[in-house]
PLY file of the C-alpha trace (Angstrom):
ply
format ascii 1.0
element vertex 312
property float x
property float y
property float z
element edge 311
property int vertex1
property int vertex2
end_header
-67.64 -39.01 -15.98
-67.65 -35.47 -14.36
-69.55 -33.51 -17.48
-73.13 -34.30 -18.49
-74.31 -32.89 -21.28
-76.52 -29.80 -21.40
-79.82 -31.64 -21.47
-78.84 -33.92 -19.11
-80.35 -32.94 -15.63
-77.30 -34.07 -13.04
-78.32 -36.75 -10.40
-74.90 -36.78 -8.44
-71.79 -34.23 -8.03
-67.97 -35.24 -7.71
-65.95 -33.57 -5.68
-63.04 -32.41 -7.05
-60.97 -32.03 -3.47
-57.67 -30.97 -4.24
-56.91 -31.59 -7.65
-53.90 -29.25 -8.00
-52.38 -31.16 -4.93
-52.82 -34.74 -6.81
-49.64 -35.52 -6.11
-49.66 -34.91 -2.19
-52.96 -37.26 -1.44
-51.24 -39.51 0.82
-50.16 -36.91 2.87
-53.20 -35.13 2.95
-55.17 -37.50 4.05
-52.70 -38.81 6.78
-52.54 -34.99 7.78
-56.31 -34.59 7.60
-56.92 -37.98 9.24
-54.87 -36.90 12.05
-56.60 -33.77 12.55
-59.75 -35.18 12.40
-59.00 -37.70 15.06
-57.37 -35.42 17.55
-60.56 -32.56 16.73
-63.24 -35.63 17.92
-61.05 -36.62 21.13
-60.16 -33.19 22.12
-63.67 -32.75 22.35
-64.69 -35.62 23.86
-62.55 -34.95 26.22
-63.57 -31.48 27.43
-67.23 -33.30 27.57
-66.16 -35.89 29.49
-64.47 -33.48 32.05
-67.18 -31.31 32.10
-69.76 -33.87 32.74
-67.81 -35.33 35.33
-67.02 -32.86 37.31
-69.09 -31.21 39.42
-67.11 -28.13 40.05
-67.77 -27.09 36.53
-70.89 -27.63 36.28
-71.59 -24.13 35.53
-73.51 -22.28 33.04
-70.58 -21.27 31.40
-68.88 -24.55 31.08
-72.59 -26.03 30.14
-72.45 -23.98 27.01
-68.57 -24.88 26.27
-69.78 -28.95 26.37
-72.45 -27.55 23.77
-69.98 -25.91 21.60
-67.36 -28.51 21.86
-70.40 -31.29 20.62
-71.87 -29.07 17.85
-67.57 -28.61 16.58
-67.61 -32.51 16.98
-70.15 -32.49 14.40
-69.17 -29.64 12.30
-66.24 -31.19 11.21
-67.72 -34.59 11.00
-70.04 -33.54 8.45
-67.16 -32.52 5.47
-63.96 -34.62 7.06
-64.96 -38.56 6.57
-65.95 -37.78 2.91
-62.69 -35.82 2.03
-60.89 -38.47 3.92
-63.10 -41.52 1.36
-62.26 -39.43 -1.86
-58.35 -38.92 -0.89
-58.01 -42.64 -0.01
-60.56 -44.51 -2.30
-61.10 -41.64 -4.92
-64.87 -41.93 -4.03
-65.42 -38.79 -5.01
-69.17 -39.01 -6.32
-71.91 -37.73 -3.86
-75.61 -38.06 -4.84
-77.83 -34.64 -5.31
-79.83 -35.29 -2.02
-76.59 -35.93 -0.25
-75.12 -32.99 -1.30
-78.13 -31.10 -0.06
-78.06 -33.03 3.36
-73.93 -31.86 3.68
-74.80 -28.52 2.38
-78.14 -28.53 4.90
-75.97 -29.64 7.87
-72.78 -28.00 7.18
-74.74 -24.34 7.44
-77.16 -25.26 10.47
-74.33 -25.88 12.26
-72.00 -23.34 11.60
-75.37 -21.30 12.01
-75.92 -22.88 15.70
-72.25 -21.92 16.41
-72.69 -18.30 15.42
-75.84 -18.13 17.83
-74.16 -20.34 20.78
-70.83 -17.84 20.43
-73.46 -14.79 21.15
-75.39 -17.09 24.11
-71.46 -17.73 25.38
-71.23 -13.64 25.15
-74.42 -12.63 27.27
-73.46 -15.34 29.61
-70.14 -13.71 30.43
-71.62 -10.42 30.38
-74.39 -11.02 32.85
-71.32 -12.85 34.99
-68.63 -9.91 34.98
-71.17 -6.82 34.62
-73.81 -7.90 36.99
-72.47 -10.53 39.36
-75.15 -10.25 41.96
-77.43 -10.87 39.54
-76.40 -13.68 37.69
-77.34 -16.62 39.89
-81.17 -15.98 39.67
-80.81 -14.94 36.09
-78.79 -17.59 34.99
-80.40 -21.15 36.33
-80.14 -23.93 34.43
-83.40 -23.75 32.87
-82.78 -20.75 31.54
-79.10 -22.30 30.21
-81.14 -25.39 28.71
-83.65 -23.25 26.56
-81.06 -20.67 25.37
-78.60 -23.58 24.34
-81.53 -25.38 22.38
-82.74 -22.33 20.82
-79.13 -21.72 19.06
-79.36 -25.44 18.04
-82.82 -24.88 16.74
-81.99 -21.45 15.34
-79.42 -22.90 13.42
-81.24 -25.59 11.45
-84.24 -23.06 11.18
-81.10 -20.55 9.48
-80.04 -23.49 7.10
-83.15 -24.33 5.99
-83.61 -21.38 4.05
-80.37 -21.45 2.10
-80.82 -25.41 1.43
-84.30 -24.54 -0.17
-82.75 -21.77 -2.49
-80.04 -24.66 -3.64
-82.39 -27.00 -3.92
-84.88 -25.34 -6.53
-82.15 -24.51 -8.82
-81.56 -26.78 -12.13
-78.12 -28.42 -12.76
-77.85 -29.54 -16.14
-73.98 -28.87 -16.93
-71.05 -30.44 -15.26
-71.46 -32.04 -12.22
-67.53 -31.00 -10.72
-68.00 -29.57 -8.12
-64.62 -28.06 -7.53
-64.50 -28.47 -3.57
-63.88 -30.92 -1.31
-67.50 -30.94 0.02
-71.07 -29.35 -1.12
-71.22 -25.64 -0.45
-73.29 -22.58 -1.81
-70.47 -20.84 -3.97
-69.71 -23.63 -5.86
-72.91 -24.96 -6.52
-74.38 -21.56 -7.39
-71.39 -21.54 -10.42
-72.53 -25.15 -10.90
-76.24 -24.08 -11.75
-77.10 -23.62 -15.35
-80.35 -21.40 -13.94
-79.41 -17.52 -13.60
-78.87 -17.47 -9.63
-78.77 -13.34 -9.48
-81.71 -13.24 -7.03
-80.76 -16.93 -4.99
-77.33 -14.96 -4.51
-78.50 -12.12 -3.08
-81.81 -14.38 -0.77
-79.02 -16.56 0.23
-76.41 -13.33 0.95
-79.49 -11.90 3.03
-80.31 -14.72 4.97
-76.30 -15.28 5.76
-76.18 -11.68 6.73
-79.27 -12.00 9.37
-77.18 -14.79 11.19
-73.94 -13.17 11.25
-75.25 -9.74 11.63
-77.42 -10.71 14.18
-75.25 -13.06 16.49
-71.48 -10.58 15.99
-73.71 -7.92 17.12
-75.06 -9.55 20.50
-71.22 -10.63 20.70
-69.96 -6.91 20.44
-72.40 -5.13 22.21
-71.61 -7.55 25.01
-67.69 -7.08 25.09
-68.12 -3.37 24.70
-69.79 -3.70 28.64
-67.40 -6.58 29.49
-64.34 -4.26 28.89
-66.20 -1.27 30.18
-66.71 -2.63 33.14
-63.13 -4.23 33.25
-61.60 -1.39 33.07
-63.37 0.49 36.04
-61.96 -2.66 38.73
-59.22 -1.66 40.61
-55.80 -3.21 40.76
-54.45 -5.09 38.04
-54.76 -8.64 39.16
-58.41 -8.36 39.27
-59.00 -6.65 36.09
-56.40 -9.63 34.37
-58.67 -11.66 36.34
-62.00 -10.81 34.42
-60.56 -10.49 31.36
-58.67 -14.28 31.72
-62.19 -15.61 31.72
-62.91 -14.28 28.28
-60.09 -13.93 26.57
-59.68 -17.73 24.96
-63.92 -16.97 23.90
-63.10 -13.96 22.69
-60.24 -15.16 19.88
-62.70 -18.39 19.42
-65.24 -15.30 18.55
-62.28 -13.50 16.24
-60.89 -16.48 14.30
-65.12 -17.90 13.64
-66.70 -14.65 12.54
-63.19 -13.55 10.44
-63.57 -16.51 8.61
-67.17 -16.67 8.14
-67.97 -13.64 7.15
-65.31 -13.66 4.84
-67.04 -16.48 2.83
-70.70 -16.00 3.41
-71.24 -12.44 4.36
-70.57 -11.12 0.45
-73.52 -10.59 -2.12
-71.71 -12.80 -4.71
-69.90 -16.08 -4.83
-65.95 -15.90 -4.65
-64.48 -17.07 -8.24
-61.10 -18.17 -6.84
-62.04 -21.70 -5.35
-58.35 -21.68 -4.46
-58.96 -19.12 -1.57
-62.40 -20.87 -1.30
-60.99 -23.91 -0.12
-58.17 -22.27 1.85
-60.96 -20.34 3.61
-63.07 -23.40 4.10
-60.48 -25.73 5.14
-59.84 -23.19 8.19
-63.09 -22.99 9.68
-64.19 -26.00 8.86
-61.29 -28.18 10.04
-58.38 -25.93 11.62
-60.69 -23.96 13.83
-62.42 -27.18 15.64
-59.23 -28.40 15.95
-57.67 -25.19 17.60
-60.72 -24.29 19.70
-60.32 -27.08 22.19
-56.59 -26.20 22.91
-57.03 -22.62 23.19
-59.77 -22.83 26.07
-57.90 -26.05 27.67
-54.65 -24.05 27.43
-55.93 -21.21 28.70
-58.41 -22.63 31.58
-57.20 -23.36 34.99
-60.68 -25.24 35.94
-60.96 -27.30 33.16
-56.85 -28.45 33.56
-57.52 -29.04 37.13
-60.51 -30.88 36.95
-59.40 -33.13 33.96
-56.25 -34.14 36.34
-58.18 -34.58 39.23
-60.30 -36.78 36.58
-57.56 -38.50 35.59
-56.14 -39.59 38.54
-58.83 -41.02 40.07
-59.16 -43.01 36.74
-55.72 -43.92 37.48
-55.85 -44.64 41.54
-59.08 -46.05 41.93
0 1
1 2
2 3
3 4
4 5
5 6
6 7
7 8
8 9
9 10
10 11
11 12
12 13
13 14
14 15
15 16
16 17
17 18
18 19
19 20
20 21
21 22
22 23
23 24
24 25
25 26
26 27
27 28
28 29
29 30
30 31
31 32
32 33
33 34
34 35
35 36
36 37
37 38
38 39
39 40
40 41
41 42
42 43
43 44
44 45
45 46
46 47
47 48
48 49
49 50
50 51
51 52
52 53
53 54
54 55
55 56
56 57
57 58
58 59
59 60
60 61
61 62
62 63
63 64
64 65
65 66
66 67
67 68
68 69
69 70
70 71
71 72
72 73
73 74
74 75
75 76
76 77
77 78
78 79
79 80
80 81
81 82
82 83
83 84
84 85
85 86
86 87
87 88
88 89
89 90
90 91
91 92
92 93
93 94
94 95
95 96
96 97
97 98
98 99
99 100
100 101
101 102
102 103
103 104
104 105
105 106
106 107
107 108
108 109
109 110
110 111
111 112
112 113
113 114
114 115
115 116
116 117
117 118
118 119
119 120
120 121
121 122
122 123
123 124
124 125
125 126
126 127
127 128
128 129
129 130
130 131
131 132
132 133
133 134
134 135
135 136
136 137
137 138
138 139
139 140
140 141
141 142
142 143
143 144
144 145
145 146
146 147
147 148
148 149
149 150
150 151
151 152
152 153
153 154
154 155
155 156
156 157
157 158
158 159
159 160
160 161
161 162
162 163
163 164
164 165
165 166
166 167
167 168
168 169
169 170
170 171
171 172
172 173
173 174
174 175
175 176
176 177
177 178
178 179
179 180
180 181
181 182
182 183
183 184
184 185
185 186
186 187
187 188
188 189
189 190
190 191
191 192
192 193
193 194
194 195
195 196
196 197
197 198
198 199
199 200
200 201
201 202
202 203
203 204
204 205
205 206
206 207
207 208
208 209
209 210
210 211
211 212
212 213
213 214
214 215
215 216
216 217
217 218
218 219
219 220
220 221
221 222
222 223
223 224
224 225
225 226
226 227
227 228
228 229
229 230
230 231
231 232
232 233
233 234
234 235
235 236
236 237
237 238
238 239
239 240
240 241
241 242
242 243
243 244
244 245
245 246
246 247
247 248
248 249
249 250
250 251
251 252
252 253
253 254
254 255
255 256
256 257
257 258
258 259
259 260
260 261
261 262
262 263
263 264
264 265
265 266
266 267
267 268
268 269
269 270
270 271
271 272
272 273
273 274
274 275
275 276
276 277
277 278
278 279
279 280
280 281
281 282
282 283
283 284
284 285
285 286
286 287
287 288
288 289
289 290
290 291
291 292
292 293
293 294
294 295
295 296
296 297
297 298
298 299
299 300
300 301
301 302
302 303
303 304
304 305
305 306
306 307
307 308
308 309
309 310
310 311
């Protein structure tokens, strides 16, 4: 049953998914399995090259293996349980799992906001001051800043997955998504959630706010500095190594801010969804391509990886 009564404190949730698309959930979840399998190879795959090569082993290609794990399990944490409901219909998810999703899902997403900003000041310090950037930039240095944006992340979560967690459901237990997230489990709460809106719109702010601004103020530098090289080829040269970070940087915040950054919850779970299905599933999956694509080290080295897989 997906309604409890009104005295009836809810113990589980079922996600709705796509309801409206009942008719299409074969081919979602052949599309979505697809996606899902080519998101966790793609990024195996730039790990695997990474770790194997010793030409990139780099701080900025250190931070890429980071980002291209944390996407492994960003989309890991909503994907296999959309992929269960569409096939199976097992579409119930117990409260405490729904907090664990919800608790992952944002420490995560927080970690990638704060390893997008590390990925900025790392290509700052590398373009604006070159001479400087070996000493600065050792690999202890690269260890404690990557573990700080994991840590930073879960320490981010934590606060939003408290605020959920006091509130009382005692309604329906629908939760019209295809996994546990704050806007619909704020309109799932039979609690007033005026002042857990606006903790929970704070706390999202700090992250974004915090991380888009390192980001920016970086760039701003980056293209300052761009601009004053002479000759073409070398400024298309600078600007090569941070153009595929920079639309990773566009097509994360656009979408995040969009859905967390707002001091209410969105009442169209249509465009919820849409929203969530693109940075939660599309994005991983497009990330990968768009720095393989658009990287001449990482090609080279995974075909000089390949080969010698190939001719032992």
């Amino acid at each position: 049953m997906s309604n409890r009564s009104n005295n009836t404190l809810v113990t589980e949730f079922i996600l709705l998914g796509f309801p409206e698309l009942r008719h299409l959930q074969g081919l979602l979840f052949g599309l979505f399995l697809i996606i899902y399998v080519v998101t966790v190879l793609e990024n195996l795959v730039i790990v695997g090259t990474i770790s194997a090569s010793r030409q990139l082993h780099i701080p900025m290609y250190f931070f890429l293996a980071n980002l291209s794990v944390l996407e492994t399990l960003y989309t890991t944490v909503t994907v296999p349980k959309l992929l269960a409901g569409l096939l199976a219909g097992a579409k119930a998810i117990s409260f405490s799992g729904c907090l664990t999703q919800l608790f992952l899902f944002l420490s995560l997403g927080s970690s990638e906001c704060f390893l997008l900003s590390t990925m900025a000041c790392d290509r700052y310090l590398a373009i604006c001051r070159p001479l400087h950037y070996p000493a600065i930039m050792d690999s202890k240095l690269c260890l404690h800043l990557a573990l700080s944006a994991w840590l930073g992340g879960f320490l981010a979560s934590f606060v939003s997955t408290a605020l959920i967690s006091r509130l009382s459901f005692c309604g329906s237990n629908a939760l019209n998504h295809f996994f546990c997230d704050v806007s619909p489990l704020l309109q799932l709460s039979c609690t007033d959630t005026t002042a857990i809106e606006m903790l929970d719109f704070v706390a999202a702010l700090a992250v974004l706010a915090t991380s888009l601004i390192v980001t920016s103020v970086s760039y701003v530098h980056i293209v300052a500095t761009v601009l004053r090289i002479p000759g073409g080829a070398g400024r298309r040269r600078a600007f090569s190594t941070c153009a595929s970070h920079l639309v990773v940087v566009l097509i994360f915040y656009t979408t995040t801010t969009f859905m967390y950054a707002r001091p209410h919850a969105i009442s169209s779970f249509d465009l919820n969804k849409l929203v969530s299905v693109i940075y939660s599933v599309v994005t991983p999956l497009l990330n990968p391509i768009i720095y393989c694509l658009r990287n001449r080290d990482i090609r080279e080295a995974l075909t000089k990886l390949l080969q010698s897989l190939r001719f032992p």
